[in-house]
N, CA, C and O atoms as a DFTB+ gen file, in Angstrom:
740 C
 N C O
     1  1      29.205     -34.180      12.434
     2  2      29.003     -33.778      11.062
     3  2      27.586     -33.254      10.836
     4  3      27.448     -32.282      10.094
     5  1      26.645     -33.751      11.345
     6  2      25.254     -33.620      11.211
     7  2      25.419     -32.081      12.144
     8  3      25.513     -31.238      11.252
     9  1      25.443     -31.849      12.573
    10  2      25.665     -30.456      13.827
    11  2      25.987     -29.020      12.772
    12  3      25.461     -27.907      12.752
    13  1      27.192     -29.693      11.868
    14  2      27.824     -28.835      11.187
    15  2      26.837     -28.365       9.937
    16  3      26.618     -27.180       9.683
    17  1      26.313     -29.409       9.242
    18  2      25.479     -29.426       8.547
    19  2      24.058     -28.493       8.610
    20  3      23.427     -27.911       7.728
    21  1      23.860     -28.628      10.051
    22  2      22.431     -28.032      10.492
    23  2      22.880     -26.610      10.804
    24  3      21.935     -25.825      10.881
    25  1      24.112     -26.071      11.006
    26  2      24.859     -24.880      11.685
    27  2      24.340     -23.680      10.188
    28  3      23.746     -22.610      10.053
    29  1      25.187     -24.958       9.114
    30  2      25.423     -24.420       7.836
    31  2      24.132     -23.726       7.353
    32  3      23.899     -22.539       7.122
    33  1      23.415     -24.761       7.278
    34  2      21.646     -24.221       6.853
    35  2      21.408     -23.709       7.452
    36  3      20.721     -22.841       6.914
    37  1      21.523     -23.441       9.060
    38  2      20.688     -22.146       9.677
    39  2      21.603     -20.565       9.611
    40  3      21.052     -19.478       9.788
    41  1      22.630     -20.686       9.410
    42  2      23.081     -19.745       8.343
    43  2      22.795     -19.105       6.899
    44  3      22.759     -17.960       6.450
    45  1      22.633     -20.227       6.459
    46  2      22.035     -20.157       5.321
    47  2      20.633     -18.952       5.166
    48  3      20.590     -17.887       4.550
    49  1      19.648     -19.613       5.954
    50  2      18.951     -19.143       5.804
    51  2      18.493     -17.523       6.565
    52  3      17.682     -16.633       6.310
    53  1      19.525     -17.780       7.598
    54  2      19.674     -15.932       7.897
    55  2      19.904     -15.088       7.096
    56  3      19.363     -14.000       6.896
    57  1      21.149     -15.843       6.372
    58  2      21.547     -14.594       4.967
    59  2      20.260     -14.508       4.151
    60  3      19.701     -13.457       3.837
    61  1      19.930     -15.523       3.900
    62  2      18.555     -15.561       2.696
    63  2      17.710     -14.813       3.042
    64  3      17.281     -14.126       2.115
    65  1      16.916     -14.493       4.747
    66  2      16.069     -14.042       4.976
    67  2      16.337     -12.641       5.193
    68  3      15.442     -11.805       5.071
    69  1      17.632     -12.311       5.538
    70  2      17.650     -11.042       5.879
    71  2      18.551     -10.101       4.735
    72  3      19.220      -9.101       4.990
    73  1      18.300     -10.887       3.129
    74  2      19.331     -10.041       2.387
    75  2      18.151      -8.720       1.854
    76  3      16.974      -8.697       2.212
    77  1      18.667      -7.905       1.129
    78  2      17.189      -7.162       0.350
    79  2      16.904      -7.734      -0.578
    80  3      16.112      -7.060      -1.236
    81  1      17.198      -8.992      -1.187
    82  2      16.449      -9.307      -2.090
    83  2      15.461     -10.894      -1.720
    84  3      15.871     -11.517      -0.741
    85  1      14.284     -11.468      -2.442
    86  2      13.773     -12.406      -2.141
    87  2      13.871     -13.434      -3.351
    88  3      13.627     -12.921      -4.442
    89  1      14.132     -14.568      -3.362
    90  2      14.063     -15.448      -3.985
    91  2      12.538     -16.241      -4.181
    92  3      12.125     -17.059      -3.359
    93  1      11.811     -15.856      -5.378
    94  2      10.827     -16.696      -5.630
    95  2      10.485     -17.606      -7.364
    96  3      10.357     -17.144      -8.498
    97  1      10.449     -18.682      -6.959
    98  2      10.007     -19.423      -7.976
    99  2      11.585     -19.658      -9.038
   100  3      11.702     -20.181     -10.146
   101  1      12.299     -19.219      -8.411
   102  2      13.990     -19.812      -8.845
   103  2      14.228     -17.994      -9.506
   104  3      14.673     -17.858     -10.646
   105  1      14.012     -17.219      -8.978
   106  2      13.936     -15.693      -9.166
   107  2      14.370     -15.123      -8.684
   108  3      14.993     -15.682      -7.781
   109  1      14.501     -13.805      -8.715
   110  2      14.857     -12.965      -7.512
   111  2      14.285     -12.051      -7.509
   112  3      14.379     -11.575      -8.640
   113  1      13.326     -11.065      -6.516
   114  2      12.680     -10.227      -6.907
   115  2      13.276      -9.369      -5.583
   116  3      13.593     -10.056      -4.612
   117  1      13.427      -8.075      -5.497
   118  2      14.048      -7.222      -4.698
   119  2      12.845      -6.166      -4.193
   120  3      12.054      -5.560      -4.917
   121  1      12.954      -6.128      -2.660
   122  2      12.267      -5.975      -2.068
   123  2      11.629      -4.454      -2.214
   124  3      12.333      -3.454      -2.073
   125  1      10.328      -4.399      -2.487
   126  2       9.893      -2.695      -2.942
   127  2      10.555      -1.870      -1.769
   128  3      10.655      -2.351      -0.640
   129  1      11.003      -0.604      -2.089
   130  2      11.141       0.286      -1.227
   131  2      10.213       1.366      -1.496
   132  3      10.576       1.964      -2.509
   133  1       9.128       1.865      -0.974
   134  2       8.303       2.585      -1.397
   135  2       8.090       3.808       0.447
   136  3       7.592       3.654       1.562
   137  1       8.889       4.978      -0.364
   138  2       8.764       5.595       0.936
   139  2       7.798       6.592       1.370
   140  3       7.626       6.955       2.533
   141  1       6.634       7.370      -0.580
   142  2       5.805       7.714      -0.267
   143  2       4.844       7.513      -1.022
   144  3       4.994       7.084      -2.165
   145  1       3.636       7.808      -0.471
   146  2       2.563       7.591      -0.767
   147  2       1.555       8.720      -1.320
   148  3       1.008       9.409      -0.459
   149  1       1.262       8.971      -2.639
   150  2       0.344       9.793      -2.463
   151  2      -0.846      10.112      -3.184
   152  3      -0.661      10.262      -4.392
   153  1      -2.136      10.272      -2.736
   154  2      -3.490      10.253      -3.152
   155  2      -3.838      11.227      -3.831
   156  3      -3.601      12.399      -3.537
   157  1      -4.499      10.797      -4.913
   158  2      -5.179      11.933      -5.425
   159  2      -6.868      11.715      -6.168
   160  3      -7.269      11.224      -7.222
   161  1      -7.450      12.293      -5.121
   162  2      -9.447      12.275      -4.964
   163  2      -9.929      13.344      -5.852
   164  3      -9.764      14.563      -5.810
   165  1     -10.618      12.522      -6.729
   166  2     -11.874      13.451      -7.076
   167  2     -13.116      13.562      -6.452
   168  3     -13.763      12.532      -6.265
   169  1     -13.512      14.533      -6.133
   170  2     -15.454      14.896      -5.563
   171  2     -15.606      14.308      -7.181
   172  3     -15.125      14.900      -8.147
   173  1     -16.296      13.151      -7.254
   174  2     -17.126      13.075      -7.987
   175  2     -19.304      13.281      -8.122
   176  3     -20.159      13.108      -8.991
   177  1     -19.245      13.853      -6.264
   178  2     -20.345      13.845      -6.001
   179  2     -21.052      15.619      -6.575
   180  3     -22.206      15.782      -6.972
   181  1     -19.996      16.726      -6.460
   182  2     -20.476      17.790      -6.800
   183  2     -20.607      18.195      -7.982
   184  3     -19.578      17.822      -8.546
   185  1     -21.283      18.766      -8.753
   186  2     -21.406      18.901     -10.318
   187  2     -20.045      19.547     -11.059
   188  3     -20.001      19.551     -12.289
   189  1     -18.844      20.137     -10.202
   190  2     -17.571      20.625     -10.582
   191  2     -16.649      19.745      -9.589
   192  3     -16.552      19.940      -8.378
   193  1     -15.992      18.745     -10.329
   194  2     -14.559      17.703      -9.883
   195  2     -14.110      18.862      -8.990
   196  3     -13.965      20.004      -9.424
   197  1     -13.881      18.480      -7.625
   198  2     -12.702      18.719      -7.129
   199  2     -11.567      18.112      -6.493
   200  3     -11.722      17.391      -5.508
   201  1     -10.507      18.336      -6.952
   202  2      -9.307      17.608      -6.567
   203  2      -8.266      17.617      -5.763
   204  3      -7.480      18.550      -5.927
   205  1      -7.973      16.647      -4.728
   206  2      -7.449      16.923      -3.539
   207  2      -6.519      16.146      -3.216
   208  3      -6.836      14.978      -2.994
   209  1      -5.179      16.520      -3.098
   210  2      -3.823      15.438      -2.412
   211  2      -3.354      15.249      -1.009
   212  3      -2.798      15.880      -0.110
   213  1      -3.878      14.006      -1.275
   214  2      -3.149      13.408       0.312
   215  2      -1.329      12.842       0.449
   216  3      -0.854      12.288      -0.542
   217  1      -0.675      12.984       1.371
   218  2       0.586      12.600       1.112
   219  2       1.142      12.134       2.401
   220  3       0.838      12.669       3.467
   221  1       2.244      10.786       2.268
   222  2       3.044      10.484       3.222
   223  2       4.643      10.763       2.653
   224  3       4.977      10.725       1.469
   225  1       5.298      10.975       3.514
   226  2       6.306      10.571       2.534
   227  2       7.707      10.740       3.787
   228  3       7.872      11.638       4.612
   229  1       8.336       9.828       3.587
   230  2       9.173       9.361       4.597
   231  2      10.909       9.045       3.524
   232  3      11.481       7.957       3.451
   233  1      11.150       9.738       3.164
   234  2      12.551       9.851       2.252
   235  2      13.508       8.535       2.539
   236  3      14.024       7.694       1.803
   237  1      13.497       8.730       3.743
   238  2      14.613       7.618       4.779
   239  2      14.062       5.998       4.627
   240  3      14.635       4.910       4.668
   241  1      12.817       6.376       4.453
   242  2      12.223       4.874       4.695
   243  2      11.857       5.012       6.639
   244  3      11.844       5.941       7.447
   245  1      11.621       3.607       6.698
   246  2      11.275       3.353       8.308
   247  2      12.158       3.241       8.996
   248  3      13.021       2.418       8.692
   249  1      12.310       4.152      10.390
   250  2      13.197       4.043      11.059
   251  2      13.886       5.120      10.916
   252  3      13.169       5.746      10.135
   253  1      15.206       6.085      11.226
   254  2      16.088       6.956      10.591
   255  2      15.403       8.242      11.099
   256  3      15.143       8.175      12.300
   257  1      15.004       9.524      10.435
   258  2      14.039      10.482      10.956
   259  2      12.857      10.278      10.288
   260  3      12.686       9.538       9.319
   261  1      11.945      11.056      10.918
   262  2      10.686      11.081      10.866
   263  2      10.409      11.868       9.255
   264  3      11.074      12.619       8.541
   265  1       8.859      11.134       9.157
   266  2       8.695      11.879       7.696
   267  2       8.598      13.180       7.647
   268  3       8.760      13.910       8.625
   269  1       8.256      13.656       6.213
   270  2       8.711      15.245       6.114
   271  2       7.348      15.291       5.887
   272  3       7.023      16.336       6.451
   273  1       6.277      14.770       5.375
   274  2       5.410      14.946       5.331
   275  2       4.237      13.797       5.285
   276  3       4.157      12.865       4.484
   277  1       3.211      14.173       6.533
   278  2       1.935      13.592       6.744
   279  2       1.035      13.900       7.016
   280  3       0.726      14.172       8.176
   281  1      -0.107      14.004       5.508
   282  2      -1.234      14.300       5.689
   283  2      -2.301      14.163       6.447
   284  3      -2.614      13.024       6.795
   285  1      -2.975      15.132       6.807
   286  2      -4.715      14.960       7.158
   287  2      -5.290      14.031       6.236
   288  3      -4.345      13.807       5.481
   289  1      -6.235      13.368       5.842
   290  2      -6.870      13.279       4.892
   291  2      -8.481      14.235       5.478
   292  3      -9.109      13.940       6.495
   293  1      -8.767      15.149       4.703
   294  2      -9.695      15.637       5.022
   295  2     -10.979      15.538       3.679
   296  3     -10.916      16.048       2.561
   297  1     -11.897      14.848       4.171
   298  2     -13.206      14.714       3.107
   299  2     -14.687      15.451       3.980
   300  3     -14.919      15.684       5.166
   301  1     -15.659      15.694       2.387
   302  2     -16.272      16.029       2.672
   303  2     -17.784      15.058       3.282
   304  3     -18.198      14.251       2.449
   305  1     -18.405      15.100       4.344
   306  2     -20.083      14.377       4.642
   307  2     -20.205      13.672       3.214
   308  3     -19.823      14.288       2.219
   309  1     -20.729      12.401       3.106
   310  2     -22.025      12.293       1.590
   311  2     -21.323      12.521       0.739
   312  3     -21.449      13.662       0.294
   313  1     -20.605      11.923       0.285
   314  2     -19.463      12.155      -0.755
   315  2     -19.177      10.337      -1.548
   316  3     -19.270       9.163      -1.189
   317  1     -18.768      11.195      -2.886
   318  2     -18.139       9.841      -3.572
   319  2     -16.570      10.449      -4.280
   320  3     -16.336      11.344      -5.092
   321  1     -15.889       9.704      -3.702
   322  2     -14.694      10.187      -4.309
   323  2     -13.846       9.108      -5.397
   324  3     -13.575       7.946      -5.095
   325  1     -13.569       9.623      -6.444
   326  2     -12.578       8.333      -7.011
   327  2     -11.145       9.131      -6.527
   328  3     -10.853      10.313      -6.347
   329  1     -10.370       7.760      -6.411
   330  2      -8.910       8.224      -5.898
   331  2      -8.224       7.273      -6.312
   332  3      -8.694       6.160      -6.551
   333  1      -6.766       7.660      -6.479
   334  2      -5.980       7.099      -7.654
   335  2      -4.719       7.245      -6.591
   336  3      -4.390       8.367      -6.206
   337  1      -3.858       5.768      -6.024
   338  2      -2.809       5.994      -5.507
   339  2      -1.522       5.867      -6.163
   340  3      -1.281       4.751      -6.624
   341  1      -0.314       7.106      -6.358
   342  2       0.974       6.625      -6.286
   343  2       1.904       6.396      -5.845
   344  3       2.297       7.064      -4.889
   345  1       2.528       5.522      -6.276
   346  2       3.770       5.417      -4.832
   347  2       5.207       5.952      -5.228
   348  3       5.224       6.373      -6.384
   349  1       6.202       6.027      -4.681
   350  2       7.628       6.484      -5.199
   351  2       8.787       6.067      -3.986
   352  3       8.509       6.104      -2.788
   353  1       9.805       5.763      -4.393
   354  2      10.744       5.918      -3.880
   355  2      11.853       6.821      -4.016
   356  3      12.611       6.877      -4.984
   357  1      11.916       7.923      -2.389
   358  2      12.832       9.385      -2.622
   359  2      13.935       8.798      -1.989
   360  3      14.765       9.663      -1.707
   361  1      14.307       7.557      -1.621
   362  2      16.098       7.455      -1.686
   363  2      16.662       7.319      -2.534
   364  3      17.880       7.163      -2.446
   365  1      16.079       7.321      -3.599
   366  2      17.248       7.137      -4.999
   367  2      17.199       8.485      -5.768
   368  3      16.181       9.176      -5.750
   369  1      18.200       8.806      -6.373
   370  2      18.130      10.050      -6.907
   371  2      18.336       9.529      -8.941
   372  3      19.160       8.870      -9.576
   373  1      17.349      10.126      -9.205
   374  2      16.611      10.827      -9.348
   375  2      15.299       9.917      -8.575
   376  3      15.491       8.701      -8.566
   377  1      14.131      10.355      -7.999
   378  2      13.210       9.900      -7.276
   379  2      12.641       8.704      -8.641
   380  3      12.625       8.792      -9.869
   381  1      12.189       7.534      -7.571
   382  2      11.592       6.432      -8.511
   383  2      10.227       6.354      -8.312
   384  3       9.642       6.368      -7.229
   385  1       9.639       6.252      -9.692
   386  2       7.765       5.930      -9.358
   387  2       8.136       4.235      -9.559
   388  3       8.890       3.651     -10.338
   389  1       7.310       3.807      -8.571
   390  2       7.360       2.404      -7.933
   391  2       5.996       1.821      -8.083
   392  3       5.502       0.754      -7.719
   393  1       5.343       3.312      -9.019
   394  2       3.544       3.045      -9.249
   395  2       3.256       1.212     -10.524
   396  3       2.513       0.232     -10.459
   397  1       4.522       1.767     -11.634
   398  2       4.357       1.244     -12.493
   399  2       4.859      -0.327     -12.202
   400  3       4.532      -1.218     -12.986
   401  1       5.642      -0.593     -11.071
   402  2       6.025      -1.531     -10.851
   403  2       5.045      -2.554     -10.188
   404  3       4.991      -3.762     -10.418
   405  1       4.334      -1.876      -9.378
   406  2       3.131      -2.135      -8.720
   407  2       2.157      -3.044      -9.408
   408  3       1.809      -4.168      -9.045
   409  1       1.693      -2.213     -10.700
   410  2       0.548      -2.486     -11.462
   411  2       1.510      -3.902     -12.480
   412  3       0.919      -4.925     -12.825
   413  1       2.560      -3.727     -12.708
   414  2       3.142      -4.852     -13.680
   415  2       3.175      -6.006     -12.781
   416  3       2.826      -7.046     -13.339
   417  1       3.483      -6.114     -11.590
   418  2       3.497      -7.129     -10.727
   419  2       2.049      -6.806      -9.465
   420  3       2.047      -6.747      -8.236
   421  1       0.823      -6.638     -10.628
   422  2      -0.603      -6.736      -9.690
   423  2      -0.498      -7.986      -9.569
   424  3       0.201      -7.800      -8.574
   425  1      -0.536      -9.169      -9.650
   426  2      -0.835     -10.806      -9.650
   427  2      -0.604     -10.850      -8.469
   428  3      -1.469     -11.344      -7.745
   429  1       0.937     -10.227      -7.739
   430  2       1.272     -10.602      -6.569
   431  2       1.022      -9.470      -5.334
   432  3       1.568      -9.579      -4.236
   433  1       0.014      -8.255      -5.729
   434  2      -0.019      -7.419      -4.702
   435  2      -0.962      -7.283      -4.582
   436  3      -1.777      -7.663      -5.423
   437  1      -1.384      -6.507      -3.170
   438  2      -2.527      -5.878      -3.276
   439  2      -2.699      -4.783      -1.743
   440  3      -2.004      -4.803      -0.727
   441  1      -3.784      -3.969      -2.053
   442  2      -3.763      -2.819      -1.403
   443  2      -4.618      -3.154      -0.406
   444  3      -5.627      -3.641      -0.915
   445  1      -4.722      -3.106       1.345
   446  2      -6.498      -3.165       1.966
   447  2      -6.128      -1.541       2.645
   448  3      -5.160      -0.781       2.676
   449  1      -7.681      -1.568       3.192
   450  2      -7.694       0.341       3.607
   451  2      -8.693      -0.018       4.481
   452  3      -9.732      -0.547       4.084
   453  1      -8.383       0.316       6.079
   454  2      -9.178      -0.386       7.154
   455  2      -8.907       1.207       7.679
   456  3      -7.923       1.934       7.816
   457  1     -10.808       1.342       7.953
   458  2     -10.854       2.517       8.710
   459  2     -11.830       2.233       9.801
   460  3     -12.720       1.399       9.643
   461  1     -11.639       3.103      11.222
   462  2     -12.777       2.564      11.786
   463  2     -13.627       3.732      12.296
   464  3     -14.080       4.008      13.407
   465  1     -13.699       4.489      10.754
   466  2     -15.379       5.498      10.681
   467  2     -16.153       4.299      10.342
   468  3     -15.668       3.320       9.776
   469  1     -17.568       4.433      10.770
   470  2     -18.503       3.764      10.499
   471  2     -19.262       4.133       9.058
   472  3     -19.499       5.330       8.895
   473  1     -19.581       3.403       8.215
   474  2     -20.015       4.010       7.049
   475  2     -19.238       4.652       6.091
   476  3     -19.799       5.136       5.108
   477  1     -17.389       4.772       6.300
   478  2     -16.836       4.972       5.066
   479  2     -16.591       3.977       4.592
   480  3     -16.350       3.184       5.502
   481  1     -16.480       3.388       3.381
   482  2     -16.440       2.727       2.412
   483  2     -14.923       2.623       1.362
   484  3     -15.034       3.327       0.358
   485  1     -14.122       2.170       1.424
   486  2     -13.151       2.365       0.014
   487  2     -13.384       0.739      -0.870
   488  3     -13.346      -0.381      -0.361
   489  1     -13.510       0.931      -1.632
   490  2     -13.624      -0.184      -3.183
   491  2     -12.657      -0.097      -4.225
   492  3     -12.427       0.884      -4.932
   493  1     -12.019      -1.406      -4.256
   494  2     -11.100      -1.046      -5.557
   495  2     -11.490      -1.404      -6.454
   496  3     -12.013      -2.499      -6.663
   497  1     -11.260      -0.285      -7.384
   498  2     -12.007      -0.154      -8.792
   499  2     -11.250      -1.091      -9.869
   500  3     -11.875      -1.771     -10.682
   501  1      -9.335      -1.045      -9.767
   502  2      -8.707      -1.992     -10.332
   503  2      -8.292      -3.594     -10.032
   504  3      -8.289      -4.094      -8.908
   505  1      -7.913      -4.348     -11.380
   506  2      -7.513      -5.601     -11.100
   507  2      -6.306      -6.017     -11.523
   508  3      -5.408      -5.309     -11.981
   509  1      -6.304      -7.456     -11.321
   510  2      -4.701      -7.685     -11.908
   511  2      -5.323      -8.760     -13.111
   512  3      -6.527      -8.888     -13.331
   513  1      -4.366      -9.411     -13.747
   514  2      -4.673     -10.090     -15.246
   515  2      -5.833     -11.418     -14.677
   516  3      -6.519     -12.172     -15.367
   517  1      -5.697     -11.319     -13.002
   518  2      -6.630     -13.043     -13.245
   519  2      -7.777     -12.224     -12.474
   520  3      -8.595     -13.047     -12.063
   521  1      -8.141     -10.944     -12.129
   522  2      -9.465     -10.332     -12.037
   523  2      -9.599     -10.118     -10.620
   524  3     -10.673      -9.730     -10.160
   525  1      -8.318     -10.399      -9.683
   526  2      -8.425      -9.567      -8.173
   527  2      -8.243      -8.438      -8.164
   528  3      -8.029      -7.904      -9.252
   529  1      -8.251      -7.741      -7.129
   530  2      -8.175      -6.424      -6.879
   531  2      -6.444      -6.148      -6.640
   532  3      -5.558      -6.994      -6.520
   533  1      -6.337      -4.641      -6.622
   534  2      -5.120      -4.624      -6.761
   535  2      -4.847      -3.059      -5.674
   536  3      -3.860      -2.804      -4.985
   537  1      -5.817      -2.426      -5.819
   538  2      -6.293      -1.330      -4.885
   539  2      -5.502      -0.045      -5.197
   540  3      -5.504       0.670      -4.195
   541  1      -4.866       0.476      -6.162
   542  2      -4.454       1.839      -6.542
   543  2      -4.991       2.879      -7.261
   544  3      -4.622       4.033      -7.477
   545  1      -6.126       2.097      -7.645
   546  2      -7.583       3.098      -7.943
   547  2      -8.631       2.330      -7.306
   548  3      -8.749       1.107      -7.229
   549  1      -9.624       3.569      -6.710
   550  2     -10.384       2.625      -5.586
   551  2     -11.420       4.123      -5.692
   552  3     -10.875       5.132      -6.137
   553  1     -12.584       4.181      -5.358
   554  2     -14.033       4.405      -4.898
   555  2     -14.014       4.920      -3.525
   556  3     -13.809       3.999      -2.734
   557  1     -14.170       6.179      -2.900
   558  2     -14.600       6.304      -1.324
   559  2     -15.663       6.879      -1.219
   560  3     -16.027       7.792      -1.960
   561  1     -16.370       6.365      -0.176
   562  2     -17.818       6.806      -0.297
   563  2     -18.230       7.197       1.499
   564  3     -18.218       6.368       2.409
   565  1     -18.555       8.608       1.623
   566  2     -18.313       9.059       3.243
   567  2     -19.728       8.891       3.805
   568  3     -20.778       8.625       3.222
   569  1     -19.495       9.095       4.958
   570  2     -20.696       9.028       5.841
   571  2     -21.701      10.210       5.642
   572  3     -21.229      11.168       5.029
   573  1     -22.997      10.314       6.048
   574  2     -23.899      11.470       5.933
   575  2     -23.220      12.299       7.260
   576  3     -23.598      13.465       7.143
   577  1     -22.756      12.225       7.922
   578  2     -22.454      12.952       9.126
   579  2     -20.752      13.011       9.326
   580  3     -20.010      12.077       9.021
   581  1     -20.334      14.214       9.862
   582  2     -19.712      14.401      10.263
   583  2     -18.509      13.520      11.402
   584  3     -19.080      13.318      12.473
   585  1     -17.378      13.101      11.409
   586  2     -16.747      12.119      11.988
   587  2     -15.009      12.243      11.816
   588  3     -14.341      12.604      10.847
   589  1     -14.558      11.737      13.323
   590  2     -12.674      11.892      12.890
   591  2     -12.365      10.838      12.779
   592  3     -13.284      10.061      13.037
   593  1     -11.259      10.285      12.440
   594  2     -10.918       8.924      12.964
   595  2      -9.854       8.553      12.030
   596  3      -9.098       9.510      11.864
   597  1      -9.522       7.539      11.370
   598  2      -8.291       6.912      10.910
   599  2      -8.498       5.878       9.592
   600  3      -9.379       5.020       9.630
   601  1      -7.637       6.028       8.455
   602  2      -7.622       5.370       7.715
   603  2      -6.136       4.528       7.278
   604  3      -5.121       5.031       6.797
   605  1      -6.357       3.287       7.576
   606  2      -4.735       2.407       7.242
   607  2      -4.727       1.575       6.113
   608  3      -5.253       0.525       5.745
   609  1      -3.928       2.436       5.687
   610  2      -3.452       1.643       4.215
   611  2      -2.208       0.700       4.131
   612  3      -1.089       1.205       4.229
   613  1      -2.365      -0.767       3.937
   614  2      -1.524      -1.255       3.784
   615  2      -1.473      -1.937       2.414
   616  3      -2.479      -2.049       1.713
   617  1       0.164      -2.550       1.932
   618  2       0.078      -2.944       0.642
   619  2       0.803      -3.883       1.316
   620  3       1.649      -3.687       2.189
   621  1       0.209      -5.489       0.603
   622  2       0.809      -6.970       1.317
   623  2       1.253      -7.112      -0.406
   624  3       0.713      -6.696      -1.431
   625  1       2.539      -7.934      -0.138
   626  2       3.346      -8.501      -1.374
   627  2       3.035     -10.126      -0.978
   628  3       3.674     -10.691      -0.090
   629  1       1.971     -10.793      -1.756
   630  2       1.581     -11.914      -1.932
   631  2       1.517     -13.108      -3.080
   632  3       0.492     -13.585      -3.567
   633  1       2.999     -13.491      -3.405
   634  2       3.371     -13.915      -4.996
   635  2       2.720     -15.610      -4.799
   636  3       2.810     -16.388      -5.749
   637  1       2.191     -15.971      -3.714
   638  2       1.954     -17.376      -3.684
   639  2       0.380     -17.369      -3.739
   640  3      -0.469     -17.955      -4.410
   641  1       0.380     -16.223      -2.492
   642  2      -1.523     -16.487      -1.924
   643  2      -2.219     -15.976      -2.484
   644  3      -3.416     -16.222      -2.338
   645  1      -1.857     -15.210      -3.208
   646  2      -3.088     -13.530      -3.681
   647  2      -3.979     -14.805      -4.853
   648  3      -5.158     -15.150      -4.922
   649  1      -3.183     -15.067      -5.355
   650  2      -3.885     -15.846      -6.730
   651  2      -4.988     -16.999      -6.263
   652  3      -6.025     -17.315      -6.846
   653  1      -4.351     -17.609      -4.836
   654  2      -5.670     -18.590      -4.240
   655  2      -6.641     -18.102      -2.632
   656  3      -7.590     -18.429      -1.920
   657  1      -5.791     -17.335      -2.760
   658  2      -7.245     -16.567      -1.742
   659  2      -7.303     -14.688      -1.417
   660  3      -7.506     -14.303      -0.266
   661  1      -7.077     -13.550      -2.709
   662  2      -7.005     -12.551      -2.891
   663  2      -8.123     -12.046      -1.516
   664  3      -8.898     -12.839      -0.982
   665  1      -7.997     -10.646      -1.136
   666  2      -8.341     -10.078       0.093
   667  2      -8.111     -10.715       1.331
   668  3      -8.779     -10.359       2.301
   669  1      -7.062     -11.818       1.468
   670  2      -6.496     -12.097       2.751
   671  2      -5.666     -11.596       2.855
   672  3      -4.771     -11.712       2.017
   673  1      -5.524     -10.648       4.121
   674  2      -4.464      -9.389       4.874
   675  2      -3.571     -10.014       5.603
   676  3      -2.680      -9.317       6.089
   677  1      -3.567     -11.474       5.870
   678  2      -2.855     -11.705       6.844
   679  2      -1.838     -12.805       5.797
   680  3      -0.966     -13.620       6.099
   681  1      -2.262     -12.496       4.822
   682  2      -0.954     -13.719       3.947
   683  2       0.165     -12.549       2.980
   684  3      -0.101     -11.448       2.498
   685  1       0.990     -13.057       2.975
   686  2       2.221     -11.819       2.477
   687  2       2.857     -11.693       3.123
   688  3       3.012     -12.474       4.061
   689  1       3.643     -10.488       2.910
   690  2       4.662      -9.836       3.423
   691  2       3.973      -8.344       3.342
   692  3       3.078      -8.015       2.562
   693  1       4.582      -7.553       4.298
   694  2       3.842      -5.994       4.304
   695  2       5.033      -5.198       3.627
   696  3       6.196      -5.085       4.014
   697  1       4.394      -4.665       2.480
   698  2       5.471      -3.472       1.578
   699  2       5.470      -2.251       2.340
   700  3       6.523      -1.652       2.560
   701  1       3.819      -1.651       2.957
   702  2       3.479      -0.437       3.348
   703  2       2.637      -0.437       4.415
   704  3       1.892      -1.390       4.186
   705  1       2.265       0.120       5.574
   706  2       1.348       0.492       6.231
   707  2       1.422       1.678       7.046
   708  3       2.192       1.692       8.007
   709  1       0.769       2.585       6.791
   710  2       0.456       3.731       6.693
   711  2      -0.579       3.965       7.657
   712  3      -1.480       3.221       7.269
   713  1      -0.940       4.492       8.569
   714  2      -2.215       5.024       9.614
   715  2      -2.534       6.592       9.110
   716  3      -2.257       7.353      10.038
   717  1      -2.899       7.128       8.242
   718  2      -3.837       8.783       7.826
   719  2      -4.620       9.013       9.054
   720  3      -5.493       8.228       9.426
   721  1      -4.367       9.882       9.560
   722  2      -5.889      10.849      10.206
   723  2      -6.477      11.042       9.242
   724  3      -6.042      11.422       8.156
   725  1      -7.805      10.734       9.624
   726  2      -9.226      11.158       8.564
   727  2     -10.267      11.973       9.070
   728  3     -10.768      11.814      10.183
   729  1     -10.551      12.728       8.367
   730  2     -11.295      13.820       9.265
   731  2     -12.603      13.747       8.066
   732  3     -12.227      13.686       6.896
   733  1     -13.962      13.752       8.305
   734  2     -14.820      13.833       7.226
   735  2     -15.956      15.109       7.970
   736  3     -16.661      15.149       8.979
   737  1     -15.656      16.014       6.872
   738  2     -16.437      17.390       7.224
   739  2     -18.157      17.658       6.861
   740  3     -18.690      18.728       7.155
């Protein structure tokens, strides 16, 4: 009986873990599908804004074919850029912004952006209601010199941890991670 019992629950919890939706706090919250990503920078360093879009965007989601589109990110030396991310989901028709969902449930998310140019900088400029970061408007600030290399954006869904230890990357679940070529001119 005990065998059967233990069979049952580890069933149990396959279905639970592997349905699309997650159960938290006697809830259900359904798992973001967010298939693209896309940036939009101001030069706030030159005396005339200029404005520039970066884009991922993977229709299918992960796995299936390859995206239809992935940007360079190309910036300029000595630069301050503000940049403003949105997200969307293109498997549903009509396409879903998944931006607003984001920012209503900041408490439990958040954005990190790990590059390994030396001397670029990203800062998030936004928060959520208890004053962490939330990272969909954010600050980039480039090197004096010229450099290629890579910028990874990931978004962790953190409904337990974010609130007692916000900027830990390794607590969550991963919504997004993204690797950009970065090229700074």
């Amino acid at each position: 009986m005990k065998n059967f019992a233990l069979i049952n629950f580890v069933l149990f919890l396959i279905i639970s873990l592997s349905s699309c939706e997650r159960i938290l706090d006697g809830k259900k919250h359904e798992q973001e599908n967010i298939t693209t990503l896309r940036f939009i920078a101001v030069d706030m360093t030159s005396g005339v804004s200029t404005i520039d879009t970066f884009e991922f965007s993977d229709p299918d989601g992960p796995g299936g074919n390859n995206p239809t589109r992935f940007d360079t990110i190309h910036l300029e030396k000595g630069r301050k850029y503000v940049v403003g991310l949105q997200l969307f989901d293109e498997s549903k028709t009509p396409i879903e912004d998944m931006t607003p969902e984001i920012i209503k449930e900041g408490d439990e998310h958040q954005f990190f952006y790990l590059s390994n140019i030396t001397g670029f900088t990203v800062t998030s400029t936004d928060k959520d209601d208890k004053g962490n970061p939330i990272g969909l408007n954010t600050e980039w600030n480039t090197p004096s010199s010229g450099i290629n290399g890579t910028l990874q954006v990931i978004l962790k869904h953190q409904p337990r941890s974010k609130a007692t230890s916000p900027g830990n990357i390794n607590a969550g679940e991963t919504d997004v991670d993204v690797t950009f070529p970065l090229i700074i001119e």
